[in-house]
C-alpha positions in Angstrom: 26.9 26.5 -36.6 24.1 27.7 -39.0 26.6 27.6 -41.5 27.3 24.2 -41.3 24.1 23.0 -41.4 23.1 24.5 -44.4 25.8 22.8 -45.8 27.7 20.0 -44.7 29.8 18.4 -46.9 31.3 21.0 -48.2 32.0 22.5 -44.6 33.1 19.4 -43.5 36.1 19.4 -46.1 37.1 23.0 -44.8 36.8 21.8 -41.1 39.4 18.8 -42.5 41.3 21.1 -44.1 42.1 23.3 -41.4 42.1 21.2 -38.2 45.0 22.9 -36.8 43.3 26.2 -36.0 40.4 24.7 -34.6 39.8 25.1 -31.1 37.0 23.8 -28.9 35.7 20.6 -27.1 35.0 16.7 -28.4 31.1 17.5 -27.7 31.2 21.0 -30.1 32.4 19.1 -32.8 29.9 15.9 -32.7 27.2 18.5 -32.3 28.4 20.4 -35.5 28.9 17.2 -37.2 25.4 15.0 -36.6 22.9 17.2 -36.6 25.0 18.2 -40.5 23.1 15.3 -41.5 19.2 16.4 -40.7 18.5 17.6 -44.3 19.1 14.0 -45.5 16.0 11.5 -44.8 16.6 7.9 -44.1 14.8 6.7 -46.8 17.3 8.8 -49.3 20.1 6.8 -48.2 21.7 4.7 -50.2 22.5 0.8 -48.5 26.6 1.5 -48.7 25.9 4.6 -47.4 24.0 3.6 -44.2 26.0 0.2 -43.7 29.4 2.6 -42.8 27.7 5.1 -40.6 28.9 4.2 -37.5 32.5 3.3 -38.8 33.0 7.1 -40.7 31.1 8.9 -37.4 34.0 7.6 -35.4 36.4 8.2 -38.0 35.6 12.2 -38.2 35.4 12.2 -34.4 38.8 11.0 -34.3 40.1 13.6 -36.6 38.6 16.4 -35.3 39.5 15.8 -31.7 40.9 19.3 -30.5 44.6 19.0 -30.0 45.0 22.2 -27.5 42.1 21.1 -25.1 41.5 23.9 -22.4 39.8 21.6 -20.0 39.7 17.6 -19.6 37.6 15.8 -22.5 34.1 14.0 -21.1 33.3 10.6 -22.4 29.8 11.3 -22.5 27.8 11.8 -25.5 25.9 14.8 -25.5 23.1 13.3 -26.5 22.9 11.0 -24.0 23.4 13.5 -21.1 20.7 14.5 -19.2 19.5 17.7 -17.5 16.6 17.5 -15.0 15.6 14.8 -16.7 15.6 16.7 -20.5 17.6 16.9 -23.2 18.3 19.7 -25.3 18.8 17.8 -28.2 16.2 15.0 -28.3 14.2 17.2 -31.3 17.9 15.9 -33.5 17.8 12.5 -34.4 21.6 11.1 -34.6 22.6 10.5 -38.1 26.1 8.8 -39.4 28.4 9.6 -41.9 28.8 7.9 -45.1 31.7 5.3 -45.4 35.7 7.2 -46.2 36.9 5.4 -48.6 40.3 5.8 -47.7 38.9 4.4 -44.2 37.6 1.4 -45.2 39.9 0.7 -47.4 42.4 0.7 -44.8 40.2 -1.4 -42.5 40.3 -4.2 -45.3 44.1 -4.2 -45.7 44.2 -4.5 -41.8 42.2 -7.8 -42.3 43.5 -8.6 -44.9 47.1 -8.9 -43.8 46.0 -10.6 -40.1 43.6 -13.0 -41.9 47.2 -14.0 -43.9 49.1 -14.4 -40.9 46.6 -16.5 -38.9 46.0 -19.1 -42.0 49.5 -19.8 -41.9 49.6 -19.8 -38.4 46.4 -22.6 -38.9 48.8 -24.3 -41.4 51.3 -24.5 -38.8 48.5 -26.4 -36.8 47.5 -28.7 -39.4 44.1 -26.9 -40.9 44.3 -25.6 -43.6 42.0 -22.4 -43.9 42.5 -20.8 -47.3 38.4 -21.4 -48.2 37.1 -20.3 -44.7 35.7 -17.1 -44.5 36.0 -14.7 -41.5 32.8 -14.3 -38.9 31.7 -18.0 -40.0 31.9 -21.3 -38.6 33.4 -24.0 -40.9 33.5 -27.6 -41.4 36.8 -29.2 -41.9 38.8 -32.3 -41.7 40.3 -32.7 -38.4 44.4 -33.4 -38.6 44.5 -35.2 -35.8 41.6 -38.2 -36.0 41.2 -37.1 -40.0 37.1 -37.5 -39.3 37.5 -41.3 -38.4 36.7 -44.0 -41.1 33.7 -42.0 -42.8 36.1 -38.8 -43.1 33.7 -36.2 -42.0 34.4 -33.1 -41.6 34.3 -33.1 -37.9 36.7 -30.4 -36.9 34.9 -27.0 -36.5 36.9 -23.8 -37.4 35.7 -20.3 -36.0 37.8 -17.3 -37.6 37.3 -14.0 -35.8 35.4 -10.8 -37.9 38.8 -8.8 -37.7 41.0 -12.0 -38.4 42.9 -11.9 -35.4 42.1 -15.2 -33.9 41.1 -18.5 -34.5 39.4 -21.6 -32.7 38.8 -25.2 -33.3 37.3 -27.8 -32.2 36.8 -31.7 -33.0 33.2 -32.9 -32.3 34.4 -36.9 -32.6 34.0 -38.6 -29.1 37.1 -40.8 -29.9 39.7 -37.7 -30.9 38.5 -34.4 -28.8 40.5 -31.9 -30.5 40.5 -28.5 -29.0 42.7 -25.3 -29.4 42.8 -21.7 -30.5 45.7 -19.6 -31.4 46.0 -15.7 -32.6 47.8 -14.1 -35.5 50.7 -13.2 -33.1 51.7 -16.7 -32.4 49.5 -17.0 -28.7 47.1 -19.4 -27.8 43.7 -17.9 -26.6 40.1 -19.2 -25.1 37.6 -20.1 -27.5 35.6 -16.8 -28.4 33.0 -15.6 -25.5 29.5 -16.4 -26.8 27.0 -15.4 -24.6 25.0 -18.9 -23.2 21.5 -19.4 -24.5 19.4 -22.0 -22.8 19.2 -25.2 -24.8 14.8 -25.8 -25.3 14.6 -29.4 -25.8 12.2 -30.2 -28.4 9.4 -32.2 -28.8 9.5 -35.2 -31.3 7.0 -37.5 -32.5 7.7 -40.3 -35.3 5.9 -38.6 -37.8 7.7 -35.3 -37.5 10.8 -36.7 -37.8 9.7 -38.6 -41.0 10.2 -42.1 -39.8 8.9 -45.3 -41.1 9.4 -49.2 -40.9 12.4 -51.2 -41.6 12.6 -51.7 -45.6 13.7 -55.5 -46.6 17.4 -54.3 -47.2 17.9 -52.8 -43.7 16.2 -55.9 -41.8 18.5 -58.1 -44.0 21.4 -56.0 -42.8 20.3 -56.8 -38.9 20.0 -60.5 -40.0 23.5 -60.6 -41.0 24.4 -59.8 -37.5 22.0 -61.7 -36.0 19.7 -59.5 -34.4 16.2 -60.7 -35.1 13.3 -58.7 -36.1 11.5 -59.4 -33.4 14.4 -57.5 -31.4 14.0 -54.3 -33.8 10.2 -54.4 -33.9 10.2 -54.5 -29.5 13.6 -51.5 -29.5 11.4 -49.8 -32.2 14.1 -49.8 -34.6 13.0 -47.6 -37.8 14.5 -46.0 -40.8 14.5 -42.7 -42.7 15.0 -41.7 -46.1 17.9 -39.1 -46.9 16.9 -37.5 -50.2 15.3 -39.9 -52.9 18.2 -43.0 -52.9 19.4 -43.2 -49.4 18.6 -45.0 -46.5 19.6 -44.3 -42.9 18.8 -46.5 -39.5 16.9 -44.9 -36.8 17.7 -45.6 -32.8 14.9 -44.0 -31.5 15.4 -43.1 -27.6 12.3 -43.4 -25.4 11.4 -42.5 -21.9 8.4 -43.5 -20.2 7.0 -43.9 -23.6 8.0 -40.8 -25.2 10.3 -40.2 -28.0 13.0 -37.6 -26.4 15.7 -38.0 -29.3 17.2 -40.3 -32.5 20.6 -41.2 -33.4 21.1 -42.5 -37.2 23.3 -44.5 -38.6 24.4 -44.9 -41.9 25.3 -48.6 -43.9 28.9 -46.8 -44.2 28.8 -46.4 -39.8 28.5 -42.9 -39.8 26.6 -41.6 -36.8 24.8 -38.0 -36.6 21.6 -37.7 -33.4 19.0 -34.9 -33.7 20.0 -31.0 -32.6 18.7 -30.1 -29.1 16.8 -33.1 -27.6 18.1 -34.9 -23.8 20.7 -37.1 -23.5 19.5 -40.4 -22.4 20.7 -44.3 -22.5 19.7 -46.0 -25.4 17.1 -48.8 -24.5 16.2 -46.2 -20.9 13.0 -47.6 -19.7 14.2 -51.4 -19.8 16.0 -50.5 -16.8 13.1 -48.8 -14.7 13.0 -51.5 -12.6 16.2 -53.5 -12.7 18.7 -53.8 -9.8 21.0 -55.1 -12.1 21.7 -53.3 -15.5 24.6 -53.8 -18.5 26.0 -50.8 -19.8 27.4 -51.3 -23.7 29.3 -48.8 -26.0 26.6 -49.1 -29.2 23.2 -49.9 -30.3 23.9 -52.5 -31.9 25.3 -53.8 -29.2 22.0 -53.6 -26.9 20.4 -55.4 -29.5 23.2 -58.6 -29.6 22.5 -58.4 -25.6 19.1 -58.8 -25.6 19.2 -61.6 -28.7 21.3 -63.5 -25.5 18.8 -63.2 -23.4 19.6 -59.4 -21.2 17.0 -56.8 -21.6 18.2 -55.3 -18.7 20.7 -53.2 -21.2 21.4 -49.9 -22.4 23.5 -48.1 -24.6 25.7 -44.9 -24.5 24.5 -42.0 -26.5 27.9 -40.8 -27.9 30.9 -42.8 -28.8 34.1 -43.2 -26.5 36.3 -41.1 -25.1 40.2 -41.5 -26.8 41.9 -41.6 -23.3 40.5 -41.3 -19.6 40.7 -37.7 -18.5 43.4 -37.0 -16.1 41.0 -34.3 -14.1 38.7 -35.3 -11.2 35.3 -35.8 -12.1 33.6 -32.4 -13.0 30.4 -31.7 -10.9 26.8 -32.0 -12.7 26.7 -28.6 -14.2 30.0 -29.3 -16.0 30.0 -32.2 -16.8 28.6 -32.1 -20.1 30.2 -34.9 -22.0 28.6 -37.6 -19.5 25.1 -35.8 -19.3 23.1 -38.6 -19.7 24.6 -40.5 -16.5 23.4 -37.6 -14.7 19.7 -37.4 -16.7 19.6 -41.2 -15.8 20.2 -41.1 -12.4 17.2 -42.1 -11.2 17.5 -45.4 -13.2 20.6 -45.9 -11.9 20.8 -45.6 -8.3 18.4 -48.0 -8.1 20.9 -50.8 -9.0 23.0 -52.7 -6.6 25.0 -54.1 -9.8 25.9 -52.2 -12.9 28.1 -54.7 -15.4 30.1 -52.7 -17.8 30.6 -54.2 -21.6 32.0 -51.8 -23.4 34.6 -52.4 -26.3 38.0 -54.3 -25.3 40.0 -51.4 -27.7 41.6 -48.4 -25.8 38.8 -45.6 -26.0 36.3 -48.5 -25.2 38.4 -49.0 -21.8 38.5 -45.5 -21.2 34.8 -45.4 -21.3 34.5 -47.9 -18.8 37.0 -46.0 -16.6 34.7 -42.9 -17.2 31.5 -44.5 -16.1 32.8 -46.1 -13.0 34.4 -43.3 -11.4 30.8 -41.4 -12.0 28.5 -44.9 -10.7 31.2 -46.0 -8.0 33.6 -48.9 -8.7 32.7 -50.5 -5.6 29.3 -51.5 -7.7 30.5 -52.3 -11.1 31.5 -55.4 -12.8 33.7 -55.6 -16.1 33.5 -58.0 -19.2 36.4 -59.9 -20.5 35.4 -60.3 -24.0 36.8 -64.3 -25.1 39.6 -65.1 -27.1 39.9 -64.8 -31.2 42.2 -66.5 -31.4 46.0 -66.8 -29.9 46.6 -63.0 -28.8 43.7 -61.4 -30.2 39.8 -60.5 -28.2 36.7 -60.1 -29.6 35.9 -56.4 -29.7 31.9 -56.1 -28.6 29.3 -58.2 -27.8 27.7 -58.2 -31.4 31.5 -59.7 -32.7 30.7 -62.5 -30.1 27.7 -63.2 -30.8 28.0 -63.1 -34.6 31.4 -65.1 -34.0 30.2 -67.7 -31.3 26.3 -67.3 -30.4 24.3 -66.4 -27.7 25.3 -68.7 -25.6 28.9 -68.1 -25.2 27.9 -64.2 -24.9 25.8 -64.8 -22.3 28.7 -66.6 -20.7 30.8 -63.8 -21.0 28.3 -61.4 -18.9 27.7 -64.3 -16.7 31.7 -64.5 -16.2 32.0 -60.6 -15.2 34.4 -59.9 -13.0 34.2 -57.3 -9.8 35.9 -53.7 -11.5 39.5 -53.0 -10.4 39.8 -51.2 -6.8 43.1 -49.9 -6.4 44.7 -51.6 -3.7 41.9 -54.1 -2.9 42.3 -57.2 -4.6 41.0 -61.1 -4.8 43.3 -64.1 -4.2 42.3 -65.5 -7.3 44.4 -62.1 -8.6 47.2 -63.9 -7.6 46.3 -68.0 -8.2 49.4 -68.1 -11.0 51.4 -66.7 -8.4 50.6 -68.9 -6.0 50.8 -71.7 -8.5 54.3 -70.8 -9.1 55.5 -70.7 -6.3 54.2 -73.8 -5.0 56.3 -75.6 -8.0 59.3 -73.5 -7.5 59.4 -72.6 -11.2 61.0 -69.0 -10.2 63.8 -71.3 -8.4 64.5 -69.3 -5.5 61.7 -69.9 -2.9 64.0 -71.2 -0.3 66.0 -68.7 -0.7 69.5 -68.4 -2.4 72.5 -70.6 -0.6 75.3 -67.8 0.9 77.9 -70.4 0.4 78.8 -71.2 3.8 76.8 -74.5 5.1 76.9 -73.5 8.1 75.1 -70.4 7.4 72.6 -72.1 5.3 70.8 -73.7 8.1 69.9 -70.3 9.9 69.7 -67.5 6.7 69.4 -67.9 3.0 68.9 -65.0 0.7 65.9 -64.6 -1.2 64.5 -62.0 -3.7 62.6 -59.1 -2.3 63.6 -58.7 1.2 65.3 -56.4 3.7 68.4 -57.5 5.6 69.6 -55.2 8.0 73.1 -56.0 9.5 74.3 -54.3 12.8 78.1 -54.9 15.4 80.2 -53.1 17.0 82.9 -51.3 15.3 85.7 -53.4 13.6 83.5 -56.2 13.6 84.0 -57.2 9.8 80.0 -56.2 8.8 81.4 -54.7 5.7 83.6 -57.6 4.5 81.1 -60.1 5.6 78.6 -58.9 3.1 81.4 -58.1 0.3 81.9 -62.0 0.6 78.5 -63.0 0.9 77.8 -61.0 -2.9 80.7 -62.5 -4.2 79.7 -66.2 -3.1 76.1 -65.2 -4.7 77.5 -63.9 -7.8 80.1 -67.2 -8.4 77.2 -69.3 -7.5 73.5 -67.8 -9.4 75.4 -64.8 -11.3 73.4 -62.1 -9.3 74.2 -58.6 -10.0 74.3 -55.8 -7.3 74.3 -52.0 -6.5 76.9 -51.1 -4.1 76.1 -47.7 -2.2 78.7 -47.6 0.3 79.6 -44.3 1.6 82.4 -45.0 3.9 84.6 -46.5 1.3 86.6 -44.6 -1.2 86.3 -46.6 -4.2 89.9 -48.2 -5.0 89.5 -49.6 -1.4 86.3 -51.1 -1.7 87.4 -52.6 -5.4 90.5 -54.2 -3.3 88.6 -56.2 -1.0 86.3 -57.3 -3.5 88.8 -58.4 -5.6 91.2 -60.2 -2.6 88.0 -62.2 -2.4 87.6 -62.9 -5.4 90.7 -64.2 -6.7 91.6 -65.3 -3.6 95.0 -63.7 -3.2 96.1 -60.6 -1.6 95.9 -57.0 -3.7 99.4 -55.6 -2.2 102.9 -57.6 -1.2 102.2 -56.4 2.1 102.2 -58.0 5.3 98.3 -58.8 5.8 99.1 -60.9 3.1 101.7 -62.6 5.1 102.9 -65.8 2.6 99.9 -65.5 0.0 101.6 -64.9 -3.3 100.2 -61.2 -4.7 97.6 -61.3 -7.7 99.2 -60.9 -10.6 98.5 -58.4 -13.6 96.9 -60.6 -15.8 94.3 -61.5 -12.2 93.7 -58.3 -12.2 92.5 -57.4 -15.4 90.2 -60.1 -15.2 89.3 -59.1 -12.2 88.9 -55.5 -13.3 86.4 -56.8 -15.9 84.7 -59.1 -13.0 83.9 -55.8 -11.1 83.0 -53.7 -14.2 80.6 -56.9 -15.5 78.6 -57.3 -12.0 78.5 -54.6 -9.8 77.1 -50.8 -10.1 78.4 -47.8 -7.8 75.8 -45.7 -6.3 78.2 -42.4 -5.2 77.2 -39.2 -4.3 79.9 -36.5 -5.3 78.5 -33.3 -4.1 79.2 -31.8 -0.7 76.0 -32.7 0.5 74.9 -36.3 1.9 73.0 -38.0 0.0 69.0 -38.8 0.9 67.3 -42.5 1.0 65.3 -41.1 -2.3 68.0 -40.0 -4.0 69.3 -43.7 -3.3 66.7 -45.8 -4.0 66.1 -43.8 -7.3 69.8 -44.4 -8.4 69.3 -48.2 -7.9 65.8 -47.9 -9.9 68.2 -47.0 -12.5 70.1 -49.5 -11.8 67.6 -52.3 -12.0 66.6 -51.2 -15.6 69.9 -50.8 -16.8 71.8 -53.4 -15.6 69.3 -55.9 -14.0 71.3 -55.9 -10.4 69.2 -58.4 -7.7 70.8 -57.1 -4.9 71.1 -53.2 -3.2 74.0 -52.7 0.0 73.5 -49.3 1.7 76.2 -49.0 4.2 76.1 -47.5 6.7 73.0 -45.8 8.2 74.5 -42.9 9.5 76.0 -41.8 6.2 72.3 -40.9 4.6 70.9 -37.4 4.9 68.5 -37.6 7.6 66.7 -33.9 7.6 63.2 -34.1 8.9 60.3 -31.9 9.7 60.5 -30.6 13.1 57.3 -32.4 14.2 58.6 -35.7 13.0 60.3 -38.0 15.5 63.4 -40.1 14.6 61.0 -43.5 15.4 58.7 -42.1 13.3 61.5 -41.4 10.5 63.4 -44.9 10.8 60.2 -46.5 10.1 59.4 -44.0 7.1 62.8 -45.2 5.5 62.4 -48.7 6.0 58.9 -49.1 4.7 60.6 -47.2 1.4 63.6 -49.8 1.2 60.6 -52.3 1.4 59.0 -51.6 -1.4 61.5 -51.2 -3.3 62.8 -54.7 -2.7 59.8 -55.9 -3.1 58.5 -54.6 -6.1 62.0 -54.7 -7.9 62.4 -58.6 -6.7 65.9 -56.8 -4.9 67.5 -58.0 -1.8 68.5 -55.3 0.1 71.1 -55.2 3.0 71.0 -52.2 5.0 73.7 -51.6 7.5 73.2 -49.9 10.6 75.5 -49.1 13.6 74.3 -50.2 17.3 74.4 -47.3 20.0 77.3 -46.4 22.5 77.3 -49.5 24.7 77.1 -48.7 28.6 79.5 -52.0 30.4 80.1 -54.2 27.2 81.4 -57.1 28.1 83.0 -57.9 24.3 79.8 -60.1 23.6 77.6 -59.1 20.4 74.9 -56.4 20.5 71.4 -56.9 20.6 69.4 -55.9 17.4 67.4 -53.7 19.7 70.5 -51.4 20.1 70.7 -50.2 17.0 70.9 -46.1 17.0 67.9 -44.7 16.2 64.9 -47.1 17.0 63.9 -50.5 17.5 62.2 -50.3 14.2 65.1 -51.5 12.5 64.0 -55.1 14.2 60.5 -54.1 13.8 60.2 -53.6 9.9 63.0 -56.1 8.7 62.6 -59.4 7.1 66.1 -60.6 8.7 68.4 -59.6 11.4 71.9 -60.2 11.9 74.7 -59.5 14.3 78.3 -59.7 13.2 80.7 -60.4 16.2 84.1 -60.9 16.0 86.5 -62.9 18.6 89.0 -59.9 20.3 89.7 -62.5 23.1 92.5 -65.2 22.4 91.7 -66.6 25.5 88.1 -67.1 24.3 89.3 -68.6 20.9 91.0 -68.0 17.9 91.2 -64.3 16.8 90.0 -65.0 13.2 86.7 -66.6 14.1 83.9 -64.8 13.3 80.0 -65.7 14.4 77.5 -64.5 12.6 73.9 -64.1 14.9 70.9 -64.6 13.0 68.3 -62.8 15.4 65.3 -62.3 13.6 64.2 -64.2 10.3 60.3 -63.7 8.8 60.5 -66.2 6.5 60.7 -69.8 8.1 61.0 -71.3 4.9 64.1 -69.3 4.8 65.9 -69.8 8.3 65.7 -69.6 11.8 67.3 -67.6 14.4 70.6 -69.2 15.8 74.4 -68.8 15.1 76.9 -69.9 12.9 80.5 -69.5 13.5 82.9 -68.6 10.1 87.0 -68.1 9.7 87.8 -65.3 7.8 91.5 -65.2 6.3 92.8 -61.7 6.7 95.4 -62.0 4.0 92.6 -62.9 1.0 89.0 -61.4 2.6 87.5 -64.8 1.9 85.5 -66.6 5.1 85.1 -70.1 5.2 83.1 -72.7 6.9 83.9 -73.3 10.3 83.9 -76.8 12.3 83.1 -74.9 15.7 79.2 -75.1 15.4 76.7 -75.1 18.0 74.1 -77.8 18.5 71.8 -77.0 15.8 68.0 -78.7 14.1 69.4 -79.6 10.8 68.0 -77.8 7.7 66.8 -79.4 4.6 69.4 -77.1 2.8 70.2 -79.7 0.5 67.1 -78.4 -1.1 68.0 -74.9 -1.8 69.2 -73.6 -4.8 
């Protein structure tokens, strides 16, 4: 040990030289090694020498760390171990090694190759990083916004010390650009930086170098119509930027003190001083105001107050691109909407908060922003006016430069309550109204079935449910075949057919019996009828393929009312069917939770057929199956014995019973009466029967001159 301190270097080579026979403990070797270095002062050293210190000291210990350990390693320093208190080495200060070459130049190949592989990686990204240094923040173009019409440098680029990883962000309010990736390809968290509490800063005009408004700048304000009277009373200033440039000054004041400034450039570039509170623009002319405007801009503040509103203030920062997806952050996190939350004692002091920010996208988003945070329920929106055939006015200052103060007092006179979703005005739907009231869609009584009979009980219109119920072998499926193939011959409706009990070439047969009116087979249904011939029925083939849409589930499995309803979605998109026939009932999967009754599932499944019709403009019939009847007497069901629940009366717009004649006796075999039980719509129909024939060799029913005493129907009318 002696040894080596008297010299070090030297012994230090031999200890290299011949680590394989050495033998002892981590802690022997730092304490030969450090206290090596006593003889040398600090002030001796030379600055390469004491910048790689730490890096060689760890270096050597690495190398000389024994390989044939008798005992487990400790962790510890042995300098930093502690005996009753003591130390036996606190007389040695700790001393470093110089830098190993070979070491360091090692280290710098390391970076050097990662710091390659990350910039292309950056490349890959869009950001080019050839001139940014590792351990520094840089300035760059952003790819995505390209820093806006100034082109700033707006994107900020950290690169790690080692050159492993890399993170960006984009600091413009209207692009938001945010990412990180590492040289092997995966995406990481920006770098850990410990927080440090913000100390907002005091500011006075003077230290911030601000004067009146030069000739050139009021002039600029004239050309947009903002007075000086309006700058002198919002304090509007300047500042010179070196000895030839100008800037505008927005100073931001609260209860008379300056708390920040925002400048803008003539070229509408935008930078606010470092570490000051984020406040409204124009804060205290809302101290007392139970009704405040919220704009995008300063400029804007001013036009508002040039038309007569003082009671108006300005975001800080520009506008969101798009509305966050995320629910509102609390307080603490919600950093990009600080100044709602420094404001709040302004604001929730107003019963009425009318938003007029821009009409572009990010302006809309803003507005989205600040309502969710101040409560819809309170705000109102601006509707900018009309430039022209298609086009809006963007802001308030393009209105008032554009059509005075007049007409943009009009507009924030005209707001209109902010969107609720699901609570709505009947103005909302006036045109609707209107349009219906002059039958311009064509269809408000309802579509004629083609049977005249008919007409005066049920007619079809757009957006209902029809739900169709008899007793087995009662004709419920043909009647509706022939009621779609009256609707399509007669409007040219399309329809989705989901019908589950009928293997496909079947269900194409009686569609096609019906309509070309002649029997598919030679067969004896068909009786006389001569058969359709080949030529009928490739145009009839064409006829099916042209108008209707299969809905078909092939798996094992049943298919659900979702799986349905999204199939004729599809359907509605792609081939723009108006009507939807699920037959039967009893053919959907109807799995439920274990707590959930059938009523309670029925009524689940109708409300979704519902809505479907109605927001698709469909008519859907729905065909259900009545219960095992106890003592039928041959007459036709009730709607109320539908299997399942009374629901199906409950929920539908239209209710029908299909009943066929089994007893000769009672009258002919082929008249069929179709029971119109329920109908919502009085301008569509009203409960009552009508009797049809239906000819068993073609499908097709007719009208029938066995009809009951009936009030006529103005269904002369219908379309």
């Amino acid at each position: 040990m002696r040894f080596l301190l008297r010299a070090p270097q030297t012994q230090l080579r031999r200890l290299s030289s011949s680590m394989s026979v050495l033998m002892g403990s981590k802690q022997f070797l730092e304490f030969c090694l450090v206290p090596s270095f006593a003889a040398y002062p600090s002030s001796s050293l030379s600055p390469s020498y004491t910048l790689g210190r730490q890096r060689h000291l760890s270096s050597v210990s690495t190398r000389f760390r024994p390989v044939f350990a008798s005992r487990p390693v400790s962790k510890n320093s042995p300098y930093q171990h502690k005996t009753n208190g003591l130390s036996s080495y606190t007389s040695i200060p700790k001393f470093q090694t110089p830098d190993d070459p070979e070491v360091e130049e090692a280290d710098k190949s390391d970076v050097k190759s990662k710091l390659a592989n990350l910039r292309r990686k950056l490349a890959e990204n869009g950001i080019d990083a050839e001139n940014c240094p590792p351990g520094q923040y840089c300035g760059l173009i952003c790819p995505k916004c390209e820093g806006g019409g100034s082109a700033e440098k707006s994107l900020s680029l950290y690169i790690a010390p080692d050159g492993s990883s890399a993170t960006w962000n984009c600091f413009r309010g209207k692009c938001g650009l945010k990412g990180g990736v590492r040289g092997d390809s995966r995406f990481t968290s920006a770098v850990p930086v410990e927080k440090i509490e913000k100390v907002e800063r005091k500011l006075t005009v003077e230290s911030l170098g601000l004067e009146p408004l030069c000739d050139e700048i009021q002039q600029y304000f004239a050309a947009r119509m903002i007075s000086a009277e309006t700058l002198a009373r919002n304090r509007v200033m300047q500042k010179r930027i070196g000895d030839d440039e100008i800037v505008i000054a927005f100073t931001y004041w609260q209860r008379g003190e300056l708390v920040s400034c925002k400048y803008r450039f003539l070229s509408k570039k935008f930078y606010q001083e470092k570490n000051t509170r984020r406040i409204f623009y124009g804060l205290d002319d809302i101290e007392k105001a139970s009704e405040i405007i919220i704009v995008e801009g300063e400029i804007d503040k001013l036009a508002m107050e040039e038309a007569g509103f003082r009671n108006c203030v300005s975001v800080p920062d520009g506008a969101p691109a798009t509305v966050s997806s995320k629910e509102t952050p609390p307080e603490e996190k919600d950093t990009k909407y600080k100044f709602l939350w420094n404001c709040n004692d302004y604001l929730k002091k107003a019963s009425r908060v009318i938003i007029a920010t821009d009409g572009d996208g990010p302006g809309q988003a803003l507005a989205e922003e600040v309502a969710r945070r101040l409560g819809k329920e309170r705000c109102w929106r601006v509707k900018w006016p009309k430039n022209g055939e298609d086009k809006y006015f963007k802001d308030a200052n393009e209105v008032l430069m554009a059509l005075g103060p007049q007409s943009l007092n009009e507009a924030v006179q005209n707001a209109e309550p902010y969107p609720i979703q699901g609570l709505f005005a009947f103005k909302d739907f006036f045109d609707e109204i209107d349009a219906f009231y002059h039958r311009t869609h064509g269809h408000e009584y309802g579509v004629s079935t083609g049977w005249n009979t008919l007409d005066n009980f049920y007619s079809v219109v757009p957006g209902e449910l029809t739900v169709v119920t008899g007793v087995p072998n009662s004709g419920k499926s043909e009647w509706i075949d022939a009621l779609l193939c009256n609707l399509n011959h007669s409007v040219g409706w399309k329809f989705a057919l989901c019908s589950m009990e009928n293997r496909v070439r079947d269900h194409a047969r009686k569609l096609l019996e019906k309509h070309v009116e002649k029997p598919f087979f030679d067969a004896n249904y068909g009786k006389t009828v001569p058969r359709m011939s080949i030529e009928e029925l490739d145009e009839g083939k064409q006829w099916l393929d042209d108008n209707f849409a299969l809905i078909r589930c092939e798996m094992d499995s049943l298919p659900n009312i979702k799986w349905v309803l999204d199939r004729a979605k599809a359907a509605v998109l792609r081939y723009g069917i108006r009507g939807l026939v699920i037959d039967p009932y009893n053919e959907l999967d109807h799995q439920r939770t274990i707590r959930q009754t059938e009523t309670e599932y029925v009524s689940q499944i109708l409300t979704k057929i519902k809505r479907f019709a109605q927001h698709h403009s469909c008519h859907v019939w729905f065909v259900a199956h009545p219960k095992q009847l106890q003592q039928w007497d041959g007459g036709p069901p009730n709607l109320y014995d539908i299997s399942g629940s009374a629901h199906f009366i409950n929920k539908c717009d239209n209710g029908i019973v299909i009943h066929r004649n089994r007893d000769e006796n009672a009258g002919p075999l082929d008249l069929v009466q179709i029971c119109v039980r329920k109908v919502r719509n009085k301008v569509a129909g009203q409960i009552g029967d009508a009797y049809l024939r239906y000819d068993r060799a073609t499908g097709v029913y007719s009208d029938c001159n066995v009809t009951p005493l009936t009030s006529e129907r103005r269904s002369s009318k219908r379309s």
